[in-house]
N, C-alpha and C positions, 0 to 999 in steps of 0.2 A: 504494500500500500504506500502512495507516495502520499506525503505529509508535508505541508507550508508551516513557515515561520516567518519570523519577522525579525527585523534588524530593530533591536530598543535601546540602542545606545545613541546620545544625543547628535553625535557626527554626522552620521549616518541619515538625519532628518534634516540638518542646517545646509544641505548640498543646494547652489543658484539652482534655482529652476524659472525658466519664463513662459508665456505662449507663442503658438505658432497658430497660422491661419488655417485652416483645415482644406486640401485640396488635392493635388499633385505631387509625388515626393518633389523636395526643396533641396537642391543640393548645400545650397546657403547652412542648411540644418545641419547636415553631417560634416560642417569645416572640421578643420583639426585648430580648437581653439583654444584660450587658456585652459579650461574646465578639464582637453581631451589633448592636452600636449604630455605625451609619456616620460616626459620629465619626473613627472608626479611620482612613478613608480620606478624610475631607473636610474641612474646613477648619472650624472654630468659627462661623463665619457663615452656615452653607448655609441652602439653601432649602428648610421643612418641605411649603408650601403647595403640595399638588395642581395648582392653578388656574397657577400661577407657573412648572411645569415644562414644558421643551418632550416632546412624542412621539418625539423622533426627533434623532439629533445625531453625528457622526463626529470623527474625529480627520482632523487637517489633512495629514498624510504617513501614507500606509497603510504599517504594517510589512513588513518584506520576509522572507520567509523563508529559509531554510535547514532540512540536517538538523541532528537534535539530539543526534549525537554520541556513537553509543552505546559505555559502557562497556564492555561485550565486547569492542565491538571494538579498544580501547584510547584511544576519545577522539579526542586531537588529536596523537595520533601514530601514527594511523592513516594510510598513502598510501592518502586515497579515490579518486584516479585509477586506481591499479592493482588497487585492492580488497585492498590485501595489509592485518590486523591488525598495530594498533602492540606486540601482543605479541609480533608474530614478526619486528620493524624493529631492524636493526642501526645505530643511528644513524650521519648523517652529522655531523662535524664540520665548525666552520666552518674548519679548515686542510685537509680533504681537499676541503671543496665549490670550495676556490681555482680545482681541478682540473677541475672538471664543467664543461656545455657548458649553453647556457640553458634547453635542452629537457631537461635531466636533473634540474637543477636545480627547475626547475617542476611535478616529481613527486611531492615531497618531501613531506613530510606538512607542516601548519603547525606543531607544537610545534617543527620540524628548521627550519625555516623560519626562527622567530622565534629560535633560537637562532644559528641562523649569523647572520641579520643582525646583534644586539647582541653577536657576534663571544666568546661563553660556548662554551667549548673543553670545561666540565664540561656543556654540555647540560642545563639548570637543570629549560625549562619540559617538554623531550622525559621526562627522567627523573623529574620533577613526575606528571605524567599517567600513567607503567607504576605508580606506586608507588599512585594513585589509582585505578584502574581495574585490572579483572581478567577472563580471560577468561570465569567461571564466573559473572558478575555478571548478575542478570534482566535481560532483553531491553530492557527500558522503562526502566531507569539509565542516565541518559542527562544533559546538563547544558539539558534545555530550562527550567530556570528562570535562566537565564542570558540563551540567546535571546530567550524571552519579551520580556524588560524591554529587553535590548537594540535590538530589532530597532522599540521604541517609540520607545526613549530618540536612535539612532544613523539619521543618514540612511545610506544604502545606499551599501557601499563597490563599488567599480567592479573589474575584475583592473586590474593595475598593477604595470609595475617599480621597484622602489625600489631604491637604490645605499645599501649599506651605509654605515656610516662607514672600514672598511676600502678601501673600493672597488666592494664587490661586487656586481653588477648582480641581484637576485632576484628573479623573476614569483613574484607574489602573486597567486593567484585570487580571485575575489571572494568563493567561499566560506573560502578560507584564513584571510582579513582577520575574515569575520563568524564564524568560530570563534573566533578570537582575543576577539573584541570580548563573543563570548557566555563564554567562559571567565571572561574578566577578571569581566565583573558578577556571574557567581552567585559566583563560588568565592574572589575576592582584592578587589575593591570593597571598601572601607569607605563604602559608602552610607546612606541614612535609607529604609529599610523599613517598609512601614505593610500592617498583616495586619486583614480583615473575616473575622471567623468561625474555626472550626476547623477544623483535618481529620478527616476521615472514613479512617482508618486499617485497617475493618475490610473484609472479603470479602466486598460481598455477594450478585456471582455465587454464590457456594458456600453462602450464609446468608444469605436475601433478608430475616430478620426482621431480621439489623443492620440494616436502611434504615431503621430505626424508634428507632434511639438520637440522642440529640440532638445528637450529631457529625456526621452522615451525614444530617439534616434540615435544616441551615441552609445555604446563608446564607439567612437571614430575607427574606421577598419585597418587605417594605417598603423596608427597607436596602439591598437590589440596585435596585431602581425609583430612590431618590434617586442610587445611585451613577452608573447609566448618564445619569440626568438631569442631573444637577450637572457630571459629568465630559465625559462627551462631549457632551450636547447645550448645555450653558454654556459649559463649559472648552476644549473641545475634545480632551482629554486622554484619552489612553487609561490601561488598564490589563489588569492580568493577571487570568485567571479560572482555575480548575481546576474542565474545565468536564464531570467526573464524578462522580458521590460514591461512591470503592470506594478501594482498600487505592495500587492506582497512581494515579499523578497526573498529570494533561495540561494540563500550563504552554500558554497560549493568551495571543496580545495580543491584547484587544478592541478593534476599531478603529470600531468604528459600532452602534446598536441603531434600530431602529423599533419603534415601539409605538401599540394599538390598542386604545381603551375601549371595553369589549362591555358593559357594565351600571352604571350608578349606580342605586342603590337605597337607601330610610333605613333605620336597623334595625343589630342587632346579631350576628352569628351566635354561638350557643354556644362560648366557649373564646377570641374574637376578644378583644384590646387593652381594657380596663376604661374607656376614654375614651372608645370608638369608637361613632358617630352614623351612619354611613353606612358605606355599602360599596362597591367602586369594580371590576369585576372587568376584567382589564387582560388583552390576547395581547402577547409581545414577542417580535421575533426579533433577536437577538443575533448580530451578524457579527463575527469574530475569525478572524487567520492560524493558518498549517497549513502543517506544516515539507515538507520537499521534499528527495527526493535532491541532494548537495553541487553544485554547478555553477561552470563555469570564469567564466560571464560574469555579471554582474548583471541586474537588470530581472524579477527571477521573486520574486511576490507572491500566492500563494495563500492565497483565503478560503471561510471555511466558515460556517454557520449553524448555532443552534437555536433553536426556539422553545418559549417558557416560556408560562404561563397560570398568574396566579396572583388574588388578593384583596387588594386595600388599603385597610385601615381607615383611616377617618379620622374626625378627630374636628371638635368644633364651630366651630372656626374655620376649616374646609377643609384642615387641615395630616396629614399622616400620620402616625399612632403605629404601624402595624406591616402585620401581612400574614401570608398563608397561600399554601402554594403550592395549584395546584390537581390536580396530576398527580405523579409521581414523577419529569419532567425539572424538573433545578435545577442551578446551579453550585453545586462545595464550598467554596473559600473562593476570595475576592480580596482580590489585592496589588499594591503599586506599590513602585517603588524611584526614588530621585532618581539626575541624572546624574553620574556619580560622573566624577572626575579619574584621571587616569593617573598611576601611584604606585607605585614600585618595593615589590617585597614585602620582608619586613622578614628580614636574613639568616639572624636566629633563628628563622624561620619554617620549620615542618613541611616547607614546599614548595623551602625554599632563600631566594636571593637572585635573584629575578626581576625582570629590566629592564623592567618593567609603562611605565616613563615613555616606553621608546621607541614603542611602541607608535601614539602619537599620531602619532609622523614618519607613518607605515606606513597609518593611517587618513586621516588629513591629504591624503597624496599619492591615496590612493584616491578619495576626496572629489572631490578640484580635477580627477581627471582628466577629461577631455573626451569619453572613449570607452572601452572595454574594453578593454586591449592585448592584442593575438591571442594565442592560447597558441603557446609557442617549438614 
């Protein structure tokens, strides 16, 4: 079953958006303009020149998935073993869990988890998440811009039990650890965020003429070509696409593209780049993960594809000035996030005082382990 979420971090909502008159495509729309100049995502040195990029390029650890945590259901204090809503969870503290057996224990939802282990009697990140999440919240609010970057940024944690600093022995499942891991990035990170393009905020299931405003047209097809090229076929690096243009958003890790030149020709089209000497028209197929119901063990990495067809102008020294899509499939914007540090939240913080730094114990031990520990 595919499942929508939404991007609920304020970045992500502050992107320029304007209108556009509803008609004929606009090449004027799809310029390569500040919003969609690949600067945003690549480093000052990149590579302009066609000739110089490779076809085809991957990221060296495929991201691992998970689900993405839907708000409804209350997030990460939700028991997704039992299926019960974290808005109908009476918390456990960590002086009643002294009591539990290891199989009851490893029911628990992860916000209950993470708070027994750092041994928080007020239940910081469990009450963090009711106060963030709500049961009347769209289906698709959800924390996959969190996953996303994580599941790039983090190798794949294993289930594992960790012994509190109290003593207390906790099985951690592997999805409990990459909830944590996807919480911390989108929502408490203090990371370096770097955004390609805008979003596309409008409806256009219900108003297919928004497809035609210059929010919901980019990102620019020359600026995605060097991105996937630069990144994954140089860098190795992945990134995050949102890989619809409508009002929800589908946080995706790109983990690989291949691509296919179907034409060079000289010449200029109507509305193309003012530099532009030639034309390049390119097929790309874009492979990036795809969440998955929670699971106890590790080792589950699902990927999906789409593929693009688009034009890239280039001008007279071989280098690319811009691009046109050729069809109505295109990503909305791309993003990357750096690896951030585990870093307690600040006590004046909206969320509380969250023990964000143990965290790392709880990944660490997932990491090193050797195998999956059976569920109790």
């Amino acid at each position: 079953m595919r499942f929508h979420r939404g991007v609920l971090c304020t970045a992500m909502f502050v992107l320029a958006s304007c209108g556009a008159k509803p008609g004929a495509p606009s090449k004027l729309t799809e310029r390569w303009d500040t919003a969609n100049d690949p600067i945003h995502l690549l480093p000052a040195d990149y590579v302009y020149l066609l000739s110089s990029l490779p076809l085809e390029g991957s990221v060296e650890r495929k991201p691992w998935s998970d689900t993405y945590w839907p708000s409804a259901d209350g997030g990460l204090a939700a028991r997704w073993q039992e299926g019960i809503s974290g808005h109908q969870v009476t918390p456990v503290t960590p002086s009643q869990a002294v009591n539990m057996s290891p199989a009851q224990l490893s029911l628990l939802s992860p916000a209950e988890k993470f708070d027994i282990f750092v041994g928080d009697e007020s239940m910081s990140l469990f009450q963090s998440e009711r106060q963030r999440t709500h049961p009347t919240d769209e289906s698709w609010f959800g924390i996959c811009h969190g996953w996303a970057p994580a599941a790039l940024l983090f190798a794949e944690p294993k289930a594992v039990v960790v012994t509190s600093p109290s003593g207390l022995a906790i099985p951690f499942g592997a999805s409990d650890v990459k909830a944590l891991l996807s919480l911390y990035t989108g929502q408490f990170a203090q990371t370096d965020t770097k955004i390609l393009a805008s979003r596309c905020n409008l409806d256009i299931s219900n108003d297919p003429q928004a497809a035609m405003s210059p929010e919901c047209r980019d990102t620019n097809a020359g600026a995605f070509h060097l991105v996937l090229a630069k990144l994954l076929g140089i860098k190795k690096q992945g990134f995050v696409a949102d890989v619809t243009r409508d009002r929800a958003v589908w946080n995706q890790p790109v983990s690989s593209f291949r691509s296919t030149i179907i034409s060079d020709q000289l010449g200029r089209s109507p509305g193309a780049a003012i530099r532009t000497v030639r034309e390049v028209v390119v097929q790309t197929e874009m492979f990036y993960g795809v969440e998955v119901q929670a699971q106890w063990n590790s080792g589950v990495a699902m990927t999906r594809s789409k593929t693009y067809n688009y034009r890239l102008e280039i001008g007279v020294l071989g280098e690319i000035v811009g691009g046109e899509w050729l069809d109505d499939e295109r990503p909305d914007f791309l993003w990357s996030k750096s690896l951030p540090e585990f870093v307690d939240s600040s006590p004046e913080a909206h969320s509380g005082h969250i023990q964000w730094s143990q965290l790392k114990t709880i990944y660490d031990a997932a990491v090193a382990a050797e195998a999956d520990a059976p569920k109790p």
